[in-house]
N, C-alpha and C positions, 0 to 999 in steps of 0.2 A: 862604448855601451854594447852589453851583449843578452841576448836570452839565457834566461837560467831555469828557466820551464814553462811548458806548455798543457794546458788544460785545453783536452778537446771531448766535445760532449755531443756528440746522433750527428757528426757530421761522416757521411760519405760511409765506410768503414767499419767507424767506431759507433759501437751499438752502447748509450751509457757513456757514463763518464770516463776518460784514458790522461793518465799522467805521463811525461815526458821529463824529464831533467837533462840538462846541458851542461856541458866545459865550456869554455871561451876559447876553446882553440878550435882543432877540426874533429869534429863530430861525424862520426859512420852510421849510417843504419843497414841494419842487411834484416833480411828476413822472403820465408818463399814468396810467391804471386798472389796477390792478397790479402797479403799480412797490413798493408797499411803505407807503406812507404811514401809512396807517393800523394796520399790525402794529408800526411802529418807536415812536409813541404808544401802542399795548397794553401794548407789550412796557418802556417806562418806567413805565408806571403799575405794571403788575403786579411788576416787580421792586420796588416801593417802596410800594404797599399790598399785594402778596396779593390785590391782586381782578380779578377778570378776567367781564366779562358782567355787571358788578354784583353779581358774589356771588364767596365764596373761591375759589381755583383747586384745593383739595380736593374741591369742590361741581363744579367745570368738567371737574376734570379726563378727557379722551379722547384718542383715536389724532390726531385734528383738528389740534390745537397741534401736529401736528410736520410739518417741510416734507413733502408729498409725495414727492420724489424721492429725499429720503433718506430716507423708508420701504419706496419702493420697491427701491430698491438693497437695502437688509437684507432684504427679502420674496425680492428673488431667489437672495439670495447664500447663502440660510441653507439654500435647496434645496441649496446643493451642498457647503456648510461647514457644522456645525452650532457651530464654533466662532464665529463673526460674532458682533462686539459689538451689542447693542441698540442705535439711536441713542436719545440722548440729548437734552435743548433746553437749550439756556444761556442766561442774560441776564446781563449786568453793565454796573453804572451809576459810573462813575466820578464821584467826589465830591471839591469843590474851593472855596476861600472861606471855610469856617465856623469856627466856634469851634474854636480849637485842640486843645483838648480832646477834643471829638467828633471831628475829622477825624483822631487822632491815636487814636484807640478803635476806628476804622474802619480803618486800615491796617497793610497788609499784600501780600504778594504771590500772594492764593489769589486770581487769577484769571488768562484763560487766554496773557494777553501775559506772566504772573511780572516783570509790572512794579510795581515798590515804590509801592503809589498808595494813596487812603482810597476807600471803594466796598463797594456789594452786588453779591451774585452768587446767582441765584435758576438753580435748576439742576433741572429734569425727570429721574428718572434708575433705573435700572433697581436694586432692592432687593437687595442681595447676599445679604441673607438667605432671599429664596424661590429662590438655586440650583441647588439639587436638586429642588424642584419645578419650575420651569424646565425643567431636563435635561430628564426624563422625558418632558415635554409636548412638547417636540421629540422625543424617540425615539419616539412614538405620532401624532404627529399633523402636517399640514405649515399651518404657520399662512400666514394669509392676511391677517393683520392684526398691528398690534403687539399685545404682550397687557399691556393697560395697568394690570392687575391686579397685577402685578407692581412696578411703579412704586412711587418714592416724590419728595418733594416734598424738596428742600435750601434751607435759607436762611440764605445767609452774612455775614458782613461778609468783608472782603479779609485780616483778620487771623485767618481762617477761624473764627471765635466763631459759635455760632447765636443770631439773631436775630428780631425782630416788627416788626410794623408801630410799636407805640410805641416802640421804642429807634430806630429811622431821623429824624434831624433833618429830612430833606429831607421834605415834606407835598409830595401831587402831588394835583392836583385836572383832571378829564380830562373837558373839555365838549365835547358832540358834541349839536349843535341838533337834528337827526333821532332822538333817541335816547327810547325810551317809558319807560324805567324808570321806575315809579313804585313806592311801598310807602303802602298805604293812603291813596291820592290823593295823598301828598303825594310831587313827586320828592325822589329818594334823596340827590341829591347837595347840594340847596338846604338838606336837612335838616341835614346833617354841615357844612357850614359853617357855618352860623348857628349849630348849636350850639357849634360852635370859636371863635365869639365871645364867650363867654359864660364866667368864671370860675365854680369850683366853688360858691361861695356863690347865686351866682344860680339857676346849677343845680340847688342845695339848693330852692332859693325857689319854682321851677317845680313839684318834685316835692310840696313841701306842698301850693302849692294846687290840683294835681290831685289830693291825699287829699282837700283841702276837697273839690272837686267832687262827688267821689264821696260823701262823707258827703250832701252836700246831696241831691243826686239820688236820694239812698236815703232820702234824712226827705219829700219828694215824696208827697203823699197819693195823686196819683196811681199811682206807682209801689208805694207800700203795698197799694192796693188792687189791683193787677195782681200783685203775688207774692204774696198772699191767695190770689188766682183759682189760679197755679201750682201753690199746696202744696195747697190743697185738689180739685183734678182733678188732679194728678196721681199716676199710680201707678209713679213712677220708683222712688225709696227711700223708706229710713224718716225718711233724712235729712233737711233744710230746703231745699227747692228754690227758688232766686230769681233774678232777675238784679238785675247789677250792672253798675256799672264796670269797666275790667282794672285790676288792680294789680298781678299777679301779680309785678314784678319792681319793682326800686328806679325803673327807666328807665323803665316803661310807657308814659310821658309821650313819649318819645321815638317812639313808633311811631304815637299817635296825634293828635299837632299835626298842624296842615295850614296851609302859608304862603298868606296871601290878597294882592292888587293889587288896591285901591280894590276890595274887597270880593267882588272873582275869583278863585277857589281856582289856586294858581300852574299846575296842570295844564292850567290850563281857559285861560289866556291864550296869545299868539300862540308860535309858535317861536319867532320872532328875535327877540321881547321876552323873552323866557326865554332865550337864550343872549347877549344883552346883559348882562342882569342876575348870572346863572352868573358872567360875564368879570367885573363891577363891581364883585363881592363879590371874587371870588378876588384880586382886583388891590388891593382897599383891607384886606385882612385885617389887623388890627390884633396878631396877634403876629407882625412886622415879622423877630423873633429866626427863626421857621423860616423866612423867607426861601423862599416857598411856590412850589412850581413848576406854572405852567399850562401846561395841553395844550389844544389846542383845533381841531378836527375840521370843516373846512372850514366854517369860522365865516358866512362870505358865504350858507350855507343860510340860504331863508326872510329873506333880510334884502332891502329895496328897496334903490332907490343913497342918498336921505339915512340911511337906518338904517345902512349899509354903512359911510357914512363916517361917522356918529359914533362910530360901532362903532370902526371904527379909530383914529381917535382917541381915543378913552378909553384903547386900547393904548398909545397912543404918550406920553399926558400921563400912565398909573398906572403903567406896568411900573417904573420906578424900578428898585429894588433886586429885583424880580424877575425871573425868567427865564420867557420863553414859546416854546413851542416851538409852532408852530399847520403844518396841513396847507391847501394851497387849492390852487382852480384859477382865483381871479381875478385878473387882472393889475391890478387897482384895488388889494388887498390887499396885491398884490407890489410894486406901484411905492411907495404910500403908507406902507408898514412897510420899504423900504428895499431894494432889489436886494440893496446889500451883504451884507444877512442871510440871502439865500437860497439853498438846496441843493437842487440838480436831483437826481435818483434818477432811474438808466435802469439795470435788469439788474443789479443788484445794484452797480451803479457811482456815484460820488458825482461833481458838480462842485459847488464853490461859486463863487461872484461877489464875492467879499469883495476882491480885486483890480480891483476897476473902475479904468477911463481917469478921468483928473481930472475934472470935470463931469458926467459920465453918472448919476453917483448923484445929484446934485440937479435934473439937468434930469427926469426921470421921476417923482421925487417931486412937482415940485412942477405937470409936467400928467401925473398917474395914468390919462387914459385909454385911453395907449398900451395894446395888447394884444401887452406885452411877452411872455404867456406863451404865446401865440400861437409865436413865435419858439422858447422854450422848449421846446413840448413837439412841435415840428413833426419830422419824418424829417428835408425840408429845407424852406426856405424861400423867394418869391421878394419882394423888396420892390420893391413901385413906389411911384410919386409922388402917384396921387389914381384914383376913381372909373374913368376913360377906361383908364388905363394897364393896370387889372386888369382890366378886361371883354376888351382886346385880347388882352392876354396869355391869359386862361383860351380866349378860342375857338379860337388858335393853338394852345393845347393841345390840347383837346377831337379837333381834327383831326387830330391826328397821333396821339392814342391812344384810337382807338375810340369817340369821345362821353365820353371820363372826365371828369371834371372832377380839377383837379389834386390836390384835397383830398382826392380816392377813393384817390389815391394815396400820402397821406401827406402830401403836399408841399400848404404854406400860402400864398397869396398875402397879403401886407398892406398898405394902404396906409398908409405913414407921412409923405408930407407928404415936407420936405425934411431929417428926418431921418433920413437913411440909416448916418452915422457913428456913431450912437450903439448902433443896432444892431447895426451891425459890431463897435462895441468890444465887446457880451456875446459875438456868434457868436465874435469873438477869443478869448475867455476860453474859451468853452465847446468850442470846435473842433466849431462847428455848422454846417454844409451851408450857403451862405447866397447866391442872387443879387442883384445889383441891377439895377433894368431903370430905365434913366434918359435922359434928355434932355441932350445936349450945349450946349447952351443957346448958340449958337455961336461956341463956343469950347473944341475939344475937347481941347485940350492944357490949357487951366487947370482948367474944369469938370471934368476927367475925369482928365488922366493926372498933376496934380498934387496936385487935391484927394484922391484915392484912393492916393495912392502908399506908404502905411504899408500900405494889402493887399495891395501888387502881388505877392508871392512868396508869398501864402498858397495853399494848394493847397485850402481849404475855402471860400473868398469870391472869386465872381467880380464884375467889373463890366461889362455886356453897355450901350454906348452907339455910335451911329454914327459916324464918322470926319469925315464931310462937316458942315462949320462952315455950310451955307444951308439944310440942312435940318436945323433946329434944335432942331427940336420932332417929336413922336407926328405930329402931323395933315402938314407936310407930307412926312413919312416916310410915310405911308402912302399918302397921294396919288399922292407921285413911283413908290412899287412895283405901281400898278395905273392903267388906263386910268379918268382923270380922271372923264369923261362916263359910263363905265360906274358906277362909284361917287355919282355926284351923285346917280343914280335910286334907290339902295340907302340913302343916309343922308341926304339933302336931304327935307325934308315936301312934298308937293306943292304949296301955297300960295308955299313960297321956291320953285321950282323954274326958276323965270324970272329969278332975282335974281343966281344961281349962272349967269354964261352964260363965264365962264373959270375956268381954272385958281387962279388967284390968288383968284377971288371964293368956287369951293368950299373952299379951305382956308382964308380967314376964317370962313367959313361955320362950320368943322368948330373953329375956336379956341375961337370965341363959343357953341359949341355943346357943348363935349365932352362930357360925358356920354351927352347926347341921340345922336348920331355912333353913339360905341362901341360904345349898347345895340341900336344896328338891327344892327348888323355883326355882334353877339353873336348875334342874335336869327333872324337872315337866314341863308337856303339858299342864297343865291346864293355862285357862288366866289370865293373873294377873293386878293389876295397878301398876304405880312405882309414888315413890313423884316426885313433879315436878321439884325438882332442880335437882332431877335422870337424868330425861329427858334433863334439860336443858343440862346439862353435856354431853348428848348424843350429842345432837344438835350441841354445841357448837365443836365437833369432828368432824362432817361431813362440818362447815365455811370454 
């Protein structure tokens, strides 16, 4: 069983209603700080355990869970209406795959598209029963706040039945490597899985021989002679005063195992060897029948780059028949778990990339250190060729807006080498701002106006190269837009400076040299010229 979409509506984030659709395999989300990432993973888990912060969402519940803005609009509008409906929070998780049975127990049309589907619908929502105390508290008083008091907690299937966390087939297990939960050292979440591996007879097996323990513990001469010391100083009762072990409950055992690593209490080891391990468990869970769904909370925290990629790898060889739904912001993540899977989040708007140009999806998988997401989560973007290309470009910036650099503005420089098509095919998909700053290589009629000819009518992708087929390249473009002899003193070392005595010798110079070139030009007060599709490139950033 898997999610096939989600309906979230003034929870956290999302101001109004936001749709989500899902694959059954591994699902990416990226988007900037704020975009939602992280409520869209709460807001799955919570509809499908009841837990939110690690504890019920009875235990959570506040004004907080509801978007801002539609608080605020009810905060104003009740000043002038006192009729204004409370806002309310929705979640619904469409369910898809599983046993006929279950998915056929589950459906129905109680959620808010009244589409005939199988799915929970976990619903925040104002008590009809306190509204006449209600009324009143508006006729006396002007709130400033929801009055959460009021509230009550709904939990449905789609065939509107009330439901729990154990009648839901779909298990959601929601790892987040920065996350400190713990319950009596041991975390909370390593706890519930392990014990999920475990049938009731073993179970049984666990709880006898913590009764052993405890008997033993108490037959302890030493521990004899320390509840001797208790009962006889103390003047608590008349009672028998001692300690003991807990048993108080059939589970006791449950709260106090604690999981050890080569003999490191799991708390105590690294992050991203504990969100390795989280992911390794969830992914090999042996009741294969829940068909168990992972969330996972920019997993690339705390991990180095081999941890990172084994990391992903273990994704890519266990998910199988499981669904993962993970958040990041690394473009190693994204290229390695697949473009195709990925959904950008901007303003409550969704793209996915599940349409890629033939090849684009395997050339990134398989060299992951393009910083595709780079591209992703840029305003706009400018791509060059290497090193030289972006230092010229950023000071031609820098010049024209104040000393900004282009990044202050939103706008990302990349260099991607000779792959500028592949990037073009995501800005394609994604109708993302995108320049190219390139070299005619000469010949600018094949280099440029044939190889680019699938962007020529895009209003989002430009491509900014020179005309003139002899000057072919960055260095003698730049050359020919400034006084030769002035420039040799600016980027020539003074040991070559006798070596450079033409034109022709400084612009080998500057071939064999680019980086070296660029960075003095970058670095330098002196004035310079840039070629003019430099400039245009400029221009075209500030549109």
């Amino acid at each position: 069983m898997n999610i096939s979409k989600l309906n979230i509506e003034n929870f956290k984030c999302f101001d109004g209603k936001f749709s989500l659709s899902f694959n059954s395999g591994i699902n990416i989300i990226v988007g900037n700080n704020e975009a939602g990432k992280s409520t869209i993973l709460e807001a799955i888990h919570l509809a499908l355990t009841g837990i939110y912060n690690g504890r019920y969402l009875r235990n959570e519940l506040s004004q907080y869970l509801f978007n801002i803005d539609a608080t605020n609009r009810f905060l104003n509008n009740i000043k002038s209406d006192d009729k204004t409906p409370l806002p309310h929070v929705n979640i619904e998780v469409f369910l898809e795959n599983g046993d006929e049975s279950m998915i056929a127990l589950l459906e129905g049309n109680g959620n808010s598209d009244r589409e005939t589907a199988s799915g929970i619908r976990l619903k925040i929502e104002f008590d009809e029963s306190y509204k006449d105390e209600y009324e009143k508290l508006i006729e006396k008083e002007t709130l400033d706040s929801i009055p959460i008091e009021y509230y009550k907690i709904t939990w449905k299937s789609f065939a509107r039945s009330t439901i729990s966390s154990r009648s839901i087939p779909l298990k959601s297990a929601l790892i987040d490597s920065s996350s400190n939960r713990y319950q009596n050292g041991s975390d909370v979440y390593i706890s519930r899985i392990v014990k999920e591996h475990l049938d009731s007879k073993q179970k049984a097996e666990i709880s006898q021989a913590y009764r052993k323990l405890k008997e033993n513990f108490m037959e302890e001469d030493s521990i004899k002679e320390i509840n001797k010391q208790i009962k006889e100083g103390s003047n608590i009762s008349n009672k028998d005063v001692k300690i003991a072990v807990d048993l108080q409950t059939q589970n006791a055992w449950e709260s106090s195992l604690m999981t050890y690593l080569d003999e490191i209490p799991f708390h105590q080891i690294g992050k991203g060897e504990q969100c390795i391990i989280k992911t390794n468990l969830a992914l090999a869970h042996k009741k294969t029948e829940d068909a168990n769904l992972v969330l996972l909370e920019e997993p690339e925290s705390h991990l180095s780059h081999s941890k990172l990629n084994e990391f992903v790898k273990s994704i890519s060889d266990k998910c199988c028949d499981k669904q993962v739904i993970l958040s990041t912001h690394s473009s190693f993540v994204a290229n390695k778990l697949g473009l195709k899977n990925l959904v950008f989040l901007n303003k409550n708007n969704q793209v996915k990339l599940s349409d890629l140009k033939s090849g684009t999806q395997d050339f990134f998988m398989k060299l992951p250190g393009y910083d595709t997401l780079r591209l992703v989560l840029s305003k706009k973007a400018v791509l060059v060729e290497g090193p030289s290309d972006e230092l010229i470009f950023q000071k031609a910036y820098m010049i024209k807006n104040d000393g900004r650099l282009p990044i202050e503005d939103g706008i990302d420089v990349i260099s991607v080498g000779l792959s500028f098509k592949r990037f073009l095919t995501i800005a394609e998909k994604m109708n993302k701002c995108v320049a190219v700053i390139t070299d005619n290589d000469g010949d600018y009629n094949s280099k440029i106006i044939n190889k680019y000819k699938d962007f020529k009518n895009m209003d989002n992708i430009k491509i900014f190269a020179d005309e003139n087929n002899v000057l072919n390249t960055l260095e003698p473009q730049f050359v020919e837009a400034n006084n030769w002899e002035m420039l040799k003193k600016i980027v020539v070392s003074e040991k070559c400076q006798n070596s450079c005595k033409t034109k022709a010798e400084l612009i080998d110079y500057m071939i064999k040299n680019k980086t070296t070139w660029a960075l003095r030009i970058f670095e330098s007060d002196e004035k310079v010229e840039f070629p003019e599709y430099i400039k245009n490139a400029v221009r075209w950033c500030g549109e």
